[in-house]
N, C-alpha and C positions, 0 to 999 in steps of 0.2 A: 504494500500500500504506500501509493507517495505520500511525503510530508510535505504541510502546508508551503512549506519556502519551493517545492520541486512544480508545485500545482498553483502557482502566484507567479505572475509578472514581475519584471523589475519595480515599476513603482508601487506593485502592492508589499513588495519585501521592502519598500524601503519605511513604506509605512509603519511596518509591524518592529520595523529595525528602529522608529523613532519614538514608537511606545516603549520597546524595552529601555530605550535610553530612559524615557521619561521614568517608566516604573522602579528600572535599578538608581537614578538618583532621588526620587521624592523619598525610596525607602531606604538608602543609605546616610541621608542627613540623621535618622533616627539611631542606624549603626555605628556610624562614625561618633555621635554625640556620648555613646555609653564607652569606645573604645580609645579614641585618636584627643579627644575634647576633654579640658580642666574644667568644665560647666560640671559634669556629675560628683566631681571631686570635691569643689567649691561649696557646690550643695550641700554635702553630705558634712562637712567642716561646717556649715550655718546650721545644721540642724546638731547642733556638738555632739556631735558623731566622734570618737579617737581614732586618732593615727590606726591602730591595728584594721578598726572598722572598714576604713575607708580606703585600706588597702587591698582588704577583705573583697570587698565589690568587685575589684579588678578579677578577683579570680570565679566570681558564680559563671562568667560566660564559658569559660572552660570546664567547669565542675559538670555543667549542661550539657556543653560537647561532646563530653568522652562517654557520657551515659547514652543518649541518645543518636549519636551521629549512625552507627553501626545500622538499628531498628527503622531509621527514615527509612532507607533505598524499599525497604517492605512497603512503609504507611504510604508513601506516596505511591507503590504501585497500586494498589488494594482504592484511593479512593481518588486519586486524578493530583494531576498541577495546582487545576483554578481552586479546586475545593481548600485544599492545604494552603493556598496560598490566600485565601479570605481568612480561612482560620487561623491563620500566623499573624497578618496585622491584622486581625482585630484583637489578639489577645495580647500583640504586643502595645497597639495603640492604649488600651486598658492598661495594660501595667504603667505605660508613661503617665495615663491620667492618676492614674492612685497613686505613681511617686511622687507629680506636684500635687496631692492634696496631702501629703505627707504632713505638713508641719501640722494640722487642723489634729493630728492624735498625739498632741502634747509634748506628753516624759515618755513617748514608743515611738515620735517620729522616726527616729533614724531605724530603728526594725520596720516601723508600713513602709520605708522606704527600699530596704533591704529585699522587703517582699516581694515592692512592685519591680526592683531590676530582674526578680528571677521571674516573676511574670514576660517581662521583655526578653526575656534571655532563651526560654523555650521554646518559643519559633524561630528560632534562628537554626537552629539546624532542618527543620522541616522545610524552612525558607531552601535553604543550600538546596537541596536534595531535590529540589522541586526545579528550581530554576534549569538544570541542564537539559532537562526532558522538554524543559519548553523552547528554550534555544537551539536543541534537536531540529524545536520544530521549523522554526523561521527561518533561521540560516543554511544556506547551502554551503559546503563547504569551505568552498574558496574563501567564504564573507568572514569567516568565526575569528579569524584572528586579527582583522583589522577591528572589527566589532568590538572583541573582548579590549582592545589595547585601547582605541577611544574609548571607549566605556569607561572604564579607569581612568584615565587620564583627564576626561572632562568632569565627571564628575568630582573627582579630587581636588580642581580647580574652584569649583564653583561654590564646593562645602568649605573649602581651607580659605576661600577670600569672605563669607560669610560668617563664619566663628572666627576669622581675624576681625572683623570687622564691629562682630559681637562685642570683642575684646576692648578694641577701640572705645568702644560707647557704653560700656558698663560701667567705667569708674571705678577706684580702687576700694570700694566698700560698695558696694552695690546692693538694694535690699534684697529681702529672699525673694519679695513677688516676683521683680523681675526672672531670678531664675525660675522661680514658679511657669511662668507664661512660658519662657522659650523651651520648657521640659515640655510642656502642655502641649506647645503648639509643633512641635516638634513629633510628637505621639501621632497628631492630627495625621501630618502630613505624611505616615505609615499610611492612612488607606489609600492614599495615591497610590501605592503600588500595587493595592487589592484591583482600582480602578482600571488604570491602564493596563495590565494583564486579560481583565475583563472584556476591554475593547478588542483582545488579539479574537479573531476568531479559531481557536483551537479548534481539533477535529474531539467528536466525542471522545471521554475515555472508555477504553474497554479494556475492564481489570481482568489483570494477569498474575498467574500464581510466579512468585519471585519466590524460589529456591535460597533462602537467606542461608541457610546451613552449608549448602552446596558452594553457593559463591565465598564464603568464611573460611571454608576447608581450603578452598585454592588458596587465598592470599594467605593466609597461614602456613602449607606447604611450598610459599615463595621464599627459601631462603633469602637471596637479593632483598627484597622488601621489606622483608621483616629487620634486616642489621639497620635499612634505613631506615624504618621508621622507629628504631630503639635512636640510634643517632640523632634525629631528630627530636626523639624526646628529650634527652639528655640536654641538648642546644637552648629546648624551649623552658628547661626549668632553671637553665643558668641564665639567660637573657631577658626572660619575658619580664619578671619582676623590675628591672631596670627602667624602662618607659615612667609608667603609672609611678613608680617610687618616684625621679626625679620631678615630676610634679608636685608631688607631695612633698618633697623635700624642699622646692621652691617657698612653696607658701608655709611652710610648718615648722622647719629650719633657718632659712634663711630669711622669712617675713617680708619675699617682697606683696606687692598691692593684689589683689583681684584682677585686675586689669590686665595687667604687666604677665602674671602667671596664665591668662586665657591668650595672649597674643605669642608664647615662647610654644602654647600647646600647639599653635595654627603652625608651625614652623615643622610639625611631622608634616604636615600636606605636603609641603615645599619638597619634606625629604622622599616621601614617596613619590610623588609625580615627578622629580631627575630620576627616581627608580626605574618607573616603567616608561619612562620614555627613554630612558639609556640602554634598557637592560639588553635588548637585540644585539646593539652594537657592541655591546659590551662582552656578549658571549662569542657571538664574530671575532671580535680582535683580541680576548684573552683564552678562550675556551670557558667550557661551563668549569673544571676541575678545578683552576686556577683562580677562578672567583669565587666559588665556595670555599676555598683555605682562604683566600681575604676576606671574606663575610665572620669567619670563624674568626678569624686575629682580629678583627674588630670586635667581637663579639668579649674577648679577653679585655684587649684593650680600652674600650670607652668605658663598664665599670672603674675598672680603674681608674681613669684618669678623672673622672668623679667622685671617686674616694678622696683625689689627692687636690683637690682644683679650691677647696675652700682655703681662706686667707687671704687670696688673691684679692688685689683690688681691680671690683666691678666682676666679679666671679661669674656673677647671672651671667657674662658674656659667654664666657667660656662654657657654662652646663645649657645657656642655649646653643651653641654651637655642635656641641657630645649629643645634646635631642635630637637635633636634623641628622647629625651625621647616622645616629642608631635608628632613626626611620626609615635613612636610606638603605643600612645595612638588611633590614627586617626585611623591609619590600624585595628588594634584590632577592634574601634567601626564600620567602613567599614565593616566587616565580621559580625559584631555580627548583624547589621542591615540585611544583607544579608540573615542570619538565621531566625531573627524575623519576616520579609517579606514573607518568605518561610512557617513559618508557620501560621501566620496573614492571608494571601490569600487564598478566595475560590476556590475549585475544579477550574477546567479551567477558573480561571480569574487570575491567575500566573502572565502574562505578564505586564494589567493593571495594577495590585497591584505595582509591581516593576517601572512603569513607572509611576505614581500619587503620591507615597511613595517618590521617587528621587525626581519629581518636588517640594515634599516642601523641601527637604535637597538643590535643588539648588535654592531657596527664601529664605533661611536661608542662606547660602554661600552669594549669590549678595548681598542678604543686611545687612550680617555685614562687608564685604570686601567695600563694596558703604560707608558706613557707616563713616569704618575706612579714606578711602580714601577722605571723606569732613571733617571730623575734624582736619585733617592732614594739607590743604590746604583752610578752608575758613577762618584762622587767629581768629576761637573764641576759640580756648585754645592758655594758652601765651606757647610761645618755652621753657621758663624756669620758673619754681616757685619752691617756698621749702616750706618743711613740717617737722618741730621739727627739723630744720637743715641739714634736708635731700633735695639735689638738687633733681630735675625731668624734664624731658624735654615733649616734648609733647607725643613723641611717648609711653615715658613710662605712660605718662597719659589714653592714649588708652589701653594700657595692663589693666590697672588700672579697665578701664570701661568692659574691656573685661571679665577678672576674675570677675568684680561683677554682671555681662547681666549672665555668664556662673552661677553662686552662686544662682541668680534670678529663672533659670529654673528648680530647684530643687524642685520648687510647681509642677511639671509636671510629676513629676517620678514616680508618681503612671500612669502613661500611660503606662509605660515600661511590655509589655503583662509578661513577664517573673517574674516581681514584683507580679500581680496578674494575672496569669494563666487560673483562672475559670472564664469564660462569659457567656453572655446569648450567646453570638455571637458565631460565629463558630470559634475554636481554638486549631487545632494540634501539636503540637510541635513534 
């Protein structure tokens, strides 16, 4: 049976190609705001939420991943794209309204708030799992990769000058309504992607029995995939905590403004979008191998030099600088994983591969984000110590551990298929 994009004209595909742009940006100002944005963080600081708290947040989208990501590729076959994709933002737009009505529950705000991010955080994998069956539909081959690369890059553009600009016009004390509202309206702008999906005319669904057992046992009996996705874990619990910390560390440590802290967050956009628009040319002229061991020595290095960057006069320069550069790094290895998966996976087990592979990247995210989050708040590193006269506060101590978890994983890199290529197992690049 053809798909929609095979059985469409040029200008109906391009139609359908300006919906998904619309749907994948209206519903990533919502994603980007819980992931990339100092807005949820800031929140969670007004509603005197503690450091551990609010470090804690960073890791429920993960905790959600690794539980569910595996179970999607089934739910979505069993009841269609459109159906899960209504039921994702609605129950994510709902979680945003309950986190801005958060302050209204007093001495528990920061718990209804805790709630409503895991309300948001639960269709995000159904989201995932949904989306490629529909871009199945629309796109003809040839189109998928110019698509997928605008697709990211514009919309990256268009959220990273909007939450700068947020920034701009907050003010360095800004009251909570204000974040109330752009939580709110931010939720809202989740049913645009129920909407514009809805406009696609998809062919009906007709549920198919998905083998989830069967497809599990293949990627399971992939050696190749499996070293990489333990490598990957390991990457994601020395690194992930690093982003969302230095936020934190901005405003919680070093005291600077609301403001100043929302405009250094806008500065990930910047580092992603040189990501994906470098990253082609970048594999072209270095090889993929050769940038993934630079992804990795970055990955050692930026904690670090965030442990070591306080004292300095006008520091923020420098830990805004360590932001962009480790957004760029993150995006880069997001892509380059994206590759290695592509060719790591058996003939038609694509989907598993990519959903087994994620679940350990988001076991490695919760638990160095969980991680950082109890050393932060259960009081067994002191607030301050020194070393050769050097002050350190806790946070930098985490960087600390962070840089050497990330230095640690470097026994692993011979997993990296790209490092050794020839398997007994099956291996396309």
């Amino acid at each position: 049976m053809p798909t929609l994009a095979e059985s469409s004209n040029a200008g109906q595909r391009k139609g359908f190609r300006i919906r998904a742009y619309a749907a994948a940006c209206s519903g990533s100002f919502a994603d980007l705001l819980l992931e990339n944005s100092a807005i949820i963080l800031l929140y969670f600081t007004m509603l005197d939420a503690g450091v551990s708290t609010i470090m804690f947040t960073t890791s429920i989208s993960g905790i959600v991943g690794m539980c569910l990501m595996i179970p999607t590729a089934g739910i979505v076959d069993k009841f269609g794209p459109k159906k899960i994709v209504n039921f994702g933002c609605s129950l994510s737009c709902f979680g945003y309204l309950f986190t801005a009505c958060a302050p209204f529950f007093g001495a528990f705000a920061h718990h209804a708030a805790l709630l409503g991010v895991l309300l948001i955080c639960i269709p995000k994998p159904l989201w995932s799992a949904a989306w490629y069956p529909i871009l199945s539909q629309i796109l003809l081959p040839e189109e998928r990769g110019n698509f997928l690369g605008f697709m990211r890059f514009s919309y990256n553009i268009i959220i990273g000058c909007v939450f700068f600009l947020i920034g701009v016009f907050m003010g360095e004390k800004p009251p909570i309504l204000l974040l109330q509202i752009i939580v709110a309206i931010v939720g809202i702008m989740m049913l645009g992607r129920s909407y514009f999906i809805n406009t696609i005319p998809l062919p009906p669904h007709v549920p198919q029995k998905y083998d989830l057992k069967k497809a599990l046992s293949i990627s399971i009996k992939n050696g190749p995939l499996i070293g990489f996705a333990v490598y990957v874990c390991f990457v994601q619990c020395a690194f992930a905590p690093v982003l969302p910390m230095t936020l934190i560390y901005l405003k919680s440590a070093i005291g600077l403004p609301d403001n100043t802290v929302q405009q250094i967050s806008s500065l990930g956009f910047v580092g992603s979008i040189c990501a994906f628009f470098l990253y082609g040319r970048m594999v072209k002229r270095f090889g993929i191998r050769n940038l993934e061991l630079a992804v990795h020595l970055m990955f050692i290095l930026i904690p670090l030099a965030l442990a070591f960057c306080r004292g300095f006069v006008h520091c923020e320069y420098i830990i805004a600088g360590l932001f962009l550069a480790g957004y760029f790094a993150t995006s880069i290895f997001a892509c380059a994983c994206s590759q290695e998966i592509l060719s790591l996976a058996r003939p038609g087990n694509i989907t598993m591969a990519n959903a087994f592979s994620t679940t350990y990247s988001q076991i490695g995210g919760a638990a160095g984000r969980s991680s950082a989050s109890f050393f932060l708040g259960c009081g067994a590193l002191a607030n301050t110590w020194t070393f050769c006269g050097l002050p350190f506060s806790n946070f930098q101590t985490v960087f600390l551990f962070c840089s050497g978890f990330a230095l640690f994983a470097l026994v692993l890199i011979f997993c990296l298929p790209s490092l050794i290529p020839h398997h007994e197992d099956y291996y396309a690049p």
